[in-house]
N, CA, C and O of each residue as an XYZ file, in Angstrom:
492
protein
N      98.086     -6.084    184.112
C      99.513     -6.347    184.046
C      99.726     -7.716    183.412
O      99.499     -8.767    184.011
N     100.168     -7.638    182.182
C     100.474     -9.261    181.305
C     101.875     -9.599    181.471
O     102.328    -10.558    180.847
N     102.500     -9.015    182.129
C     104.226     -9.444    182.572
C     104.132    -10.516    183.518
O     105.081    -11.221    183.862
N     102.573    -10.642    184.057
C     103.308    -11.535    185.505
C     102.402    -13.244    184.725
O     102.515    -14.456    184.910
N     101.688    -12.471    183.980
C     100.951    -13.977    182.774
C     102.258    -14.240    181.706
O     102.221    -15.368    181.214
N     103.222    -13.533    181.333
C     104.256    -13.738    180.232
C     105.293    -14.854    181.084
O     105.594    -15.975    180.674
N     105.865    -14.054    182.720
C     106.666    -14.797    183.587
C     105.999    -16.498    183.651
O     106.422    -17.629    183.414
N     105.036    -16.023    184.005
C     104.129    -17.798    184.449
C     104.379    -18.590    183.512
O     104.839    -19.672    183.875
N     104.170    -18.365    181.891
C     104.148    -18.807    181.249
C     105.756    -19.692    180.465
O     105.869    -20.598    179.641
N     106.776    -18.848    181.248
C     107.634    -19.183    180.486
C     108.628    -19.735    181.767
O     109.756    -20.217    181.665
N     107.854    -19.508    182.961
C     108.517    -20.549    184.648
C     107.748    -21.869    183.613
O     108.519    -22.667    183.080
N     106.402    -22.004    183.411
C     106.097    -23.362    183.026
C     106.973    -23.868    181.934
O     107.519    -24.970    181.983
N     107.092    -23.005    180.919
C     107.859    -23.905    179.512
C     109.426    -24.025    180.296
O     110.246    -24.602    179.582
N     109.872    -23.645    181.426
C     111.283    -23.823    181.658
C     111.589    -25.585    182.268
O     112.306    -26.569    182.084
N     110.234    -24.960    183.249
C     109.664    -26.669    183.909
C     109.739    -28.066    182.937
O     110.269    -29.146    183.199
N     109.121    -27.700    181.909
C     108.672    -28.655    180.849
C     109.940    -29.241    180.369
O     110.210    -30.437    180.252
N     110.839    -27.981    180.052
C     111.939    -28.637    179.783
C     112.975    -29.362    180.186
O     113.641    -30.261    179.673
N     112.991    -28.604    181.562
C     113.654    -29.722    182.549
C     112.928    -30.934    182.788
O     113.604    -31.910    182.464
N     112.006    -31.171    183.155
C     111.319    -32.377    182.638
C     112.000    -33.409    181.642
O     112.312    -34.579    181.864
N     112.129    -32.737    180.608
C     112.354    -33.752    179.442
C     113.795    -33.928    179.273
O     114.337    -34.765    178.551
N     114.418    -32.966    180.088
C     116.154    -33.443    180.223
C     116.131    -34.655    180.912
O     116.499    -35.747    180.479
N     115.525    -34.309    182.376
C     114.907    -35.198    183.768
C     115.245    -36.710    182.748
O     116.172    -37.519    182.714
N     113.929    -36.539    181.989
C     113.793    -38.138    181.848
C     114.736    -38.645    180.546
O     114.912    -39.815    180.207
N     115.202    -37.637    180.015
C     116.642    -38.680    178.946
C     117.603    -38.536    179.366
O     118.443    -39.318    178.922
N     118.050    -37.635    180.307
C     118.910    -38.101    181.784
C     119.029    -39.596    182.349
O     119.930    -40.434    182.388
N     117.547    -39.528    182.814
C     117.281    -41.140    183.320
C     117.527    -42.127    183.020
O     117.762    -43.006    183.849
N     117.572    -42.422    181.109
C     117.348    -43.278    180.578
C     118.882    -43.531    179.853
O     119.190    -44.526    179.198
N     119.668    -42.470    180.123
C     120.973    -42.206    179.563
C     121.677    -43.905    179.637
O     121.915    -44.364    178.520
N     121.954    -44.667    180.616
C     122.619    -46.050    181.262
C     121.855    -46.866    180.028
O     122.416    -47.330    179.035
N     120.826    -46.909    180.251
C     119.920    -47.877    179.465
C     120.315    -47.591    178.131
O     121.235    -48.359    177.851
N     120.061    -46.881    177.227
C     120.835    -46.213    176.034
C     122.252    -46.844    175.816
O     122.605    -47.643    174.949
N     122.949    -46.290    176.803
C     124.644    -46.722    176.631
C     124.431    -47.998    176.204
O     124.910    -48.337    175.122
N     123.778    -48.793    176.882
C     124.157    -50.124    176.769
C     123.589    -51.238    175.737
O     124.086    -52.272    175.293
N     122.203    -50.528    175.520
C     122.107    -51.046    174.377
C     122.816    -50.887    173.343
O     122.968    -51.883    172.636
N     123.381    -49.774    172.983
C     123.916    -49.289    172.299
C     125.136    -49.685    172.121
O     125.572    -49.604    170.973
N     126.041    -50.232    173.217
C     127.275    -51.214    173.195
C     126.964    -52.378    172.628
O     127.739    -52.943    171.856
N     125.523    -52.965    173.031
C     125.586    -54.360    173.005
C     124.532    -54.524    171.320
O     123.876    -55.540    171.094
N     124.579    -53.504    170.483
C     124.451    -53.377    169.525
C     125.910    -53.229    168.500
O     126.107    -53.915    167.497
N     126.468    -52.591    168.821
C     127.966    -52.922    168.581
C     128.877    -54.072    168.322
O     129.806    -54.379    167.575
N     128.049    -54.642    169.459
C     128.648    -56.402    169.537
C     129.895    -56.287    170.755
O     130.761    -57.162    170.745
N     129.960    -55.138    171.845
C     130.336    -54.989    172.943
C     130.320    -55.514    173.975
O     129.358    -55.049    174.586
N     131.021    -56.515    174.795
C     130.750    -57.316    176.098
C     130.406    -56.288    177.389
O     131.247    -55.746    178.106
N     129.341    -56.201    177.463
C     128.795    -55.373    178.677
C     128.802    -55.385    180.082
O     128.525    -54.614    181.001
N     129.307    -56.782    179.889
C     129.415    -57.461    181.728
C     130.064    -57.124    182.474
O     129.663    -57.218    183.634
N     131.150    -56.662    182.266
C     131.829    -55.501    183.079
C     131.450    -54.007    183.428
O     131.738    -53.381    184.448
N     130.996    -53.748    182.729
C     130.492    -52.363    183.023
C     129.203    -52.407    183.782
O     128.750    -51.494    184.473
N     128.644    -53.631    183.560
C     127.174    -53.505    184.520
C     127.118    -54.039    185.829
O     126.224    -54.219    186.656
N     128.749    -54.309    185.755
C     128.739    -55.183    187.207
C     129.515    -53.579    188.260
O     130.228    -53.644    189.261
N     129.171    -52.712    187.758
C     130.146    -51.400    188.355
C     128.836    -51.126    189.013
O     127.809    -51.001    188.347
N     128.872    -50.992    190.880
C     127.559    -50.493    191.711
C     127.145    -49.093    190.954
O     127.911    -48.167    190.686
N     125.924    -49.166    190.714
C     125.352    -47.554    190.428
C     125.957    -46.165    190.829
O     126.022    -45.083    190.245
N     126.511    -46.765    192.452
C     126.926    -45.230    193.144
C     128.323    -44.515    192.232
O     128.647    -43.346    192.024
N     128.855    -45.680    191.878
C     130.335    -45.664    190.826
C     130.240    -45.629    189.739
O     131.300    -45.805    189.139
N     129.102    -45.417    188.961
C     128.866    -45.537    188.013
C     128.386    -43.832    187.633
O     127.556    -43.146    188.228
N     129.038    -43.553    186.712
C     128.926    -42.403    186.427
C     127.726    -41.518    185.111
O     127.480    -40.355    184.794
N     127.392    -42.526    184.804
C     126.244    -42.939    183.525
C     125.100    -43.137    184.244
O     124.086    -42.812    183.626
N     124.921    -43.578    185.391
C     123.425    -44.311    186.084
C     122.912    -42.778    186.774
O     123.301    -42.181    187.778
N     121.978    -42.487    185.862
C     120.777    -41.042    186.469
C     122.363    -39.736    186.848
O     122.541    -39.159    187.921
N     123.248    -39.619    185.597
C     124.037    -38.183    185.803
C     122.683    -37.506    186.318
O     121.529    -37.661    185.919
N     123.285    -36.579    187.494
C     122.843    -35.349    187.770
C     121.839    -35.293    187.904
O     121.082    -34.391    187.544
N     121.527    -36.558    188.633
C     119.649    -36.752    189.510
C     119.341    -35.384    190.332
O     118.435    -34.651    189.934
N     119.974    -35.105    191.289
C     119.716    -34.093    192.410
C     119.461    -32.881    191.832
O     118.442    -32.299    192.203
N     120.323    -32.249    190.809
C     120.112    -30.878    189.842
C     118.813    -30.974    188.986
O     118.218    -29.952    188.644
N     118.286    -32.508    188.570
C     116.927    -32.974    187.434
C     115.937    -32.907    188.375
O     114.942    -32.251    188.067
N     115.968    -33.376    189.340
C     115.146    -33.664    190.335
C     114.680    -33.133    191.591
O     113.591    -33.162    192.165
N     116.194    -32.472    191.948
C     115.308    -31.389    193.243
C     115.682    -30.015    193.385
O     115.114    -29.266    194.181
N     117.013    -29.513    192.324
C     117.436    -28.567    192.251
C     116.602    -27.639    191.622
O     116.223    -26.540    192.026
N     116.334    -28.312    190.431
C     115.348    -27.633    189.121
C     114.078    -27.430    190.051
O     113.881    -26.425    190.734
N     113.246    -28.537    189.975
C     111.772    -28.350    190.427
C     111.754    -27.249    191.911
O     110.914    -26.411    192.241
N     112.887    -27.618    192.503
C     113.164    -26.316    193.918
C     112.570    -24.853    193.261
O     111.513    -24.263    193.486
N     113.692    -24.530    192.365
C     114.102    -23.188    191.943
C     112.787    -23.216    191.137
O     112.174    -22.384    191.806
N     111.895    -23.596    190.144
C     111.010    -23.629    189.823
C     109.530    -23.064    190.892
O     108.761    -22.138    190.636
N     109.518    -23.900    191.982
C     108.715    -23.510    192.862
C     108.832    -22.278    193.279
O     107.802    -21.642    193.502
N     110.276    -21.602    193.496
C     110.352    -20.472    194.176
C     110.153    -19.073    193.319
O     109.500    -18.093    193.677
N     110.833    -19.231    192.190
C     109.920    -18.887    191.178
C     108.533    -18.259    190.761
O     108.239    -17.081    190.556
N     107.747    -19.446    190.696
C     106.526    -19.092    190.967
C     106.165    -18.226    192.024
O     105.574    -17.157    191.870
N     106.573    -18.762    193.222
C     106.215    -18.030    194.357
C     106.450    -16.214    194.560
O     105.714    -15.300    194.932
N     107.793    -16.303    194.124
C     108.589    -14.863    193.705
C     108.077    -14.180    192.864
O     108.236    -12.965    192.986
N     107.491    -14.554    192.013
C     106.755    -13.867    190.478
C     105.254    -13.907    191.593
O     105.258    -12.841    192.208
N     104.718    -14.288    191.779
C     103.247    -14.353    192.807
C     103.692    -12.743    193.977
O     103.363    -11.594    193.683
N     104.292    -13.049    194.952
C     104.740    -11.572    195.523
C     105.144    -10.230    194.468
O     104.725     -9.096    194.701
N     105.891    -10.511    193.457
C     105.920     -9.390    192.888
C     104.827     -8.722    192.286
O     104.764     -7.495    192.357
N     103.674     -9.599    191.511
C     102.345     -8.906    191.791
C     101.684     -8.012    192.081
O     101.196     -6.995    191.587
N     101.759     -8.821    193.453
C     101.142     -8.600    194.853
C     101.597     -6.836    195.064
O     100.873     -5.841    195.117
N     102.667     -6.938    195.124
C     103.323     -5.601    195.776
C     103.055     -4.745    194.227
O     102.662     -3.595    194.423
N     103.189     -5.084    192.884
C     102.337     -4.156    192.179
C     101.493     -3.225    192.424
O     101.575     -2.015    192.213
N     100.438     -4.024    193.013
C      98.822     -3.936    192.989
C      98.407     -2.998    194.479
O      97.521     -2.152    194.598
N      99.794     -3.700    195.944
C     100.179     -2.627    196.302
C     100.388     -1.691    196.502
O      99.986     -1.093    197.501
N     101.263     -1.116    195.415
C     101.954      0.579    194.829
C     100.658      0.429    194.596
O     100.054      0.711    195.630
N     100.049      0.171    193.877
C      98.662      0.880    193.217
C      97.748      0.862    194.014
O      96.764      1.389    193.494
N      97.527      0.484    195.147
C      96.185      0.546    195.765
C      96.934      1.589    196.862
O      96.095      2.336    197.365
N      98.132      1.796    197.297
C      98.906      2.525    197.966
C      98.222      4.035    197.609
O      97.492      4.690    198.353
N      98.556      4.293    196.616
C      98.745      5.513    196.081
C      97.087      5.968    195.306
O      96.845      6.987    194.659
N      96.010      4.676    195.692
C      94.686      5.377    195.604
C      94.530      5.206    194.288
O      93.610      5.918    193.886
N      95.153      4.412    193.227
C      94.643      4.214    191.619
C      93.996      3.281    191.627
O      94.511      2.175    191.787
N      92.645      3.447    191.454
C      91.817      2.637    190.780
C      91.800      1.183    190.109
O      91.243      1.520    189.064
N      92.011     -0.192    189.962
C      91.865     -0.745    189.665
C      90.609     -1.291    188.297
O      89.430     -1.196    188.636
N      90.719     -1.498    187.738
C      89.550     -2.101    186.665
C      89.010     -3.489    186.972
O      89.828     -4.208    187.547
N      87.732     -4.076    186.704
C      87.606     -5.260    187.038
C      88.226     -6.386    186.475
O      87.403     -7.298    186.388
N      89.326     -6.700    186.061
C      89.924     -7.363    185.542
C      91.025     -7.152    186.492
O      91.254     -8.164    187.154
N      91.784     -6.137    186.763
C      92.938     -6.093    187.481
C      92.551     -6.881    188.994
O      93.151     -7.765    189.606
N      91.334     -6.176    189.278
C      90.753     -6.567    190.896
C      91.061     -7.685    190.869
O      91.978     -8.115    191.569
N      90.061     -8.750    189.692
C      90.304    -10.398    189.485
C      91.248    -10.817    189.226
O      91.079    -11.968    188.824
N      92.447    -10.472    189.217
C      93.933    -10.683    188.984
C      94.729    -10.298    190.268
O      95.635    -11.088    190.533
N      94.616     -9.528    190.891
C      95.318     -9.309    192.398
C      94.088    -10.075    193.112
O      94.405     -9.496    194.151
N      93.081    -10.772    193.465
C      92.910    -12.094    193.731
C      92.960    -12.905    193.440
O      92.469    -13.730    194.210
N      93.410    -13.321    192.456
C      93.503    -14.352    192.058
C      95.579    -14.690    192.641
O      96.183    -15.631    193.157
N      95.898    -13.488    192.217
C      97.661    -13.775    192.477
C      97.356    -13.812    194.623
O      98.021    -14.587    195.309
N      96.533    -13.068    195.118
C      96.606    -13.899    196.494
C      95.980    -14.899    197.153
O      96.184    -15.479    198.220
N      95.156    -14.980    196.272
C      94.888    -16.788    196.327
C      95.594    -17.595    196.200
O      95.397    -18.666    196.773
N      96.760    -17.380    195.346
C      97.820    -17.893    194.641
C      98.818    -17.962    195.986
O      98.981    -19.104    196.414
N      99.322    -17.177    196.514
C     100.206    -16.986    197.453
C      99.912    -17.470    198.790
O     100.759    -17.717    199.649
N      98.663    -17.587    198.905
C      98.053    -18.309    200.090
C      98.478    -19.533    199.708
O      99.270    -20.166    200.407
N      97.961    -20.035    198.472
C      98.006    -21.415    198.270
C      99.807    -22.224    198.518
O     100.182    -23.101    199.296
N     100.385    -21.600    197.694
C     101.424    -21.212    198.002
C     102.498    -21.707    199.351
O     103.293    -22.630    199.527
N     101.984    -20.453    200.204
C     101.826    -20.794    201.550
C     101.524    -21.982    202.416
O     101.787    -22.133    203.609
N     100.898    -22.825    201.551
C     100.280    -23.880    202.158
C     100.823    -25.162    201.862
O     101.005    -26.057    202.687
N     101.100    -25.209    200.522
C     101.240    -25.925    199.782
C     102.894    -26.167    199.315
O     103.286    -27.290    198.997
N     103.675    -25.138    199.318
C     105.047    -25.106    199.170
C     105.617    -26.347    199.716
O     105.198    -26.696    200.820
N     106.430    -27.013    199.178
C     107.392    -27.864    199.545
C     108.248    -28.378    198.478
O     107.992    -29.000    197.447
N     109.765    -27.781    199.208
C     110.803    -28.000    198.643
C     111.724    -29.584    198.673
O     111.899    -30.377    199.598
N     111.972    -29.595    197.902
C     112.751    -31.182    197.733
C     114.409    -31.134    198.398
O     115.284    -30.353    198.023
N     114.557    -32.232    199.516
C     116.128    -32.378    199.529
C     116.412    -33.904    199.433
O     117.571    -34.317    199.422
């Protein structure tokens, strides 16, 4: 079954990308301001605004940072059970496996153990 290697593959490139929002997200404040004070912009007011009021300092940390990587984890985990219950139906119903499939429904509950163990969500 290469659907659950296609899923993995493209939970990771989703990751990656949030990632790289993540960090020019981050850097967004820093940017602004050079960027004013390239202008020839008096900045001192705007940097004297506390972070919490500041609407430029890390936009949308919680969605970059624990929303994404959350839903990411679960993800994985969700694509790992669906597998599972594949291999399931198929061992259910007495079909044969190939040695490659065998090493792939252990490997996906190794996966789910790990999983299991290892899970932790961000708040």
């Amino acid at each position: 079954m290469e659907l659950d290697k296609d899923l993995e593959e493209e939970i990771n490139s989703l990751g990656d990308d949030a990632s790289f929002l993540a960090g020019r997200l981050d850097g967004i404040w820093e940017e602004l301001l050079s960027f004013l004070k390239e202008q020839g912009v008096d900045t001192s007011k705007i940097e004297a605004v506390p972070y919490g009021k500041n609407p430029f300092w890390q936009p949308n940390w919680e969605t970059t940072h624990l929303a994404i990587p959350n839903t990411r984890s679960r993800l994985r985990q969700i694509s790992t059970q669906m597998s599972l219950k594949y291999y399931e139906i198929i061992l259910a119903n007495n079909i044969e496996l190939s040695k490659a499939e065998r090493e792939r429904f252990e490997l996906q509950k190794d996966k789910l153990s790990e999983y299991a163990t290892k899970l932790s969500l961000y708040d």
